[in-house]
N, C-alpha and C positions, 0 to 999 in steps of 0.2 A: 157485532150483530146488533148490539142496544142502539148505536147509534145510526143505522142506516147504511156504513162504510160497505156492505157485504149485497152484492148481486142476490137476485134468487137465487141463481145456477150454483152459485159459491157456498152459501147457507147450508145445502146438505151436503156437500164436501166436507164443511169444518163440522159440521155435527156428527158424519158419521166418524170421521178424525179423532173428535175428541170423547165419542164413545165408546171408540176401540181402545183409545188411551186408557177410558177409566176401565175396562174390563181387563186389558194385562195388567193394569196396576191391582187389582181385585187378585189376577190369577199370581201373580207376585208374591201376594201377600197370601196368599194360601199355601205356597210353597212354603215359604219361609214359616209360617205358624207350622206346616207339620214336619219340618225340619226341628225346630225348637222342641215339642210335642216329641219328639223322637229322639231327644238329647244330641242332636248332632247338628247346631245349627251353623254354626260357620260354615262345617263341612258341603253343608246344602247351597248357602249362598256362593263357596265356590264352586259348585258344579253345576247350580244356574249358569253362571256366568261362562263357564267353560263348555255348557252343553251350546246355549243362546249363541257364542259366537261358532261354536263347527255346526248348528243346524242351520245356522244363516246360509255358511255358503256347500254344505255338503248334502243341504235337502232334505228328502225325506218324504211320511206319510203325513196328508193334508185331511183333518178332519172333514167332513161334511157337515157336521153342524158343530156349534159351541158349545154345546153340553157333551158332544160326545170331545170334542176336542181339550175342555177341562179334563175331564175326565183323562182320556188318554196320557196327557201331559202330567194330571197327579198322580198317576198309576206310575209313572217312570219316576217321577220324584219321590214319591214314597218308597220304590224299591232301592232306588239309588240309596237314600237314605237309611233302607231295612242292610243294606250291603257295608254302609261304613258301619253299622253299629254292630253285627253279630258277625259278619263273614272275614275271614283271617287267614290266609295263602301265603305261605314262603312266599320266598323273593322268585324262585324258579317258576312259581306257575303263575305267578301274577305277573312276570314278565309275558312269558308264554299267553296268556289272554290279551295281555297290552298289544302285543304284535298282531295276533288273530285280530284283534279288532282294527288296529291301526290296516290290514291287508283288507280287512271289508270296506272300510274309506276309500283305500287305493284302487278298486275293483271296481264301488258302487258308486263312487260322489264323481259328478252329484245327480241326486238322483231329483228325475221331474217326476208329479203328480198332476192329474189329471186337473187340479184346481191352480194350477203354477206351472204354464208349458215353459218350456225353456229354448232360447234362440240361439244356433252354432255358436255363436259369438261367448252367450252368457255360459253356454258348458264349459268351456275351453275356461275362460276366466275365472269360474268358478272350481274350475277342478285344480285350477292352480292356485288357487286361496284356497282350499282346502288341505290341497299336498303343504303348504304352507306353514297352517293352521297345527297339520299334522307335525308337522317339522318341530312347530315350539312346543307340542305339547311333548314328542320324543324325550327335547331335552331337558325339558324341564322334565322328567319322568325321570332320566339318567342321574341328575343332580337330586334329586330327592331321595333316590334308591339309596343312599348314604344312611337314610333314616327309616327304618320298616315300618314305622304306623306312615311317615308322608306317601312311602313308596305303597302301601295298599291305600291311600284316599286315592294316590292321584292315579293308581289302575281302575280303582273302581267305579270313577265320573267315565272314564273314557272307553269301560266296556262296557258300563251302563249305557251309553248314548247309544250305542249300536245299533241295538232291537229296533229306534223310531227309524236309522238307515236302511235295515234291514227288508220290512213292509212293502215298501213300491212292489218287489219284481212275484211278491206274491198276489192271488186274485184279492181284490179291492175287496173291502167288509162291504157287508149291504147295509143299506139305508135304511 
């Protein structure tokens, strides 16, 4: 942009671009601070990671504004987080909710919001990167079960994610 390379038209393309960049990199980093904050932080950084790629293609609830959308999104992180550190389930029921939640995947994804319609094309595709999605996280759940603290982290990112899947088929929050 300093040098002139950039149309008008273009100019607020790259600037809202790279405002959004700096705002998830902000919401990023407030994750991870109350992850740390919360003595669980690795824990946290993988279940960013693990929630980021099944909401990419299995959906969900679309804030209407950015403060309510921080918000919403730290509220899920911070429980996530309040879940690794105090909540602790045999292996029987923490499988039992891995399923329950893996069955609201298979039911609901992916789900549109009214800020993100979706086209036959992209359901279909998407519900097949989701079943997908769901497939590595199964097995990776199976292979961790060997170890009771891995097998409640990795139950607890993946019935954490739930509740943001959950949302759509209920009435929309008001504005």
């Amino acid at each position: 942009m300093k040098y002139g390379t950039l149309s008008n038209e273009d100019k607020g393309i790259y600037v809202f671009g790279i405002y959004q960049t700096m705002v998830s990199a902000l919401e990023i980093l407030l994750m991870l601070v109350t992850g740390i904050l919360c003595g669980v932080g690795w824990q946290c950084v993988i279940f960013l990671v693990s929630f980021v790629v099944l909401r990419r293609y299995a959906g969900g609830y679309h804030a209407s504004t950015l403060p309510r959308c921080v918000l919403m999104s730290w509220s899920i992180v911070f429980g996530a987080c309040m879940w690794a550190k105090f909540i602790l389930f045999d292996i029987t029921v923490q499988s039992l909710l891995f399923l329950l939640a893996a069955l609201i995947v298979l039911i609901y994804a992916p789900i549109e919001d009214s800020h993100k319609k979706l086209y036959d094309y992209e359901i279909q595709k998407y519900w097949r990167y989701s079943l997908i999605i769901l497939g590595i996280y199964s097995i990776i759940y199976v292979f961790l079960c060997i170890s009771l603290f891995f097998s409640v982290f990795c139950s607890f990112f993946f019935v954490s994610a739930c509740p943001l899947i959950l949302l759509p088929p209920f009435p929309s929050f008001p504005n």
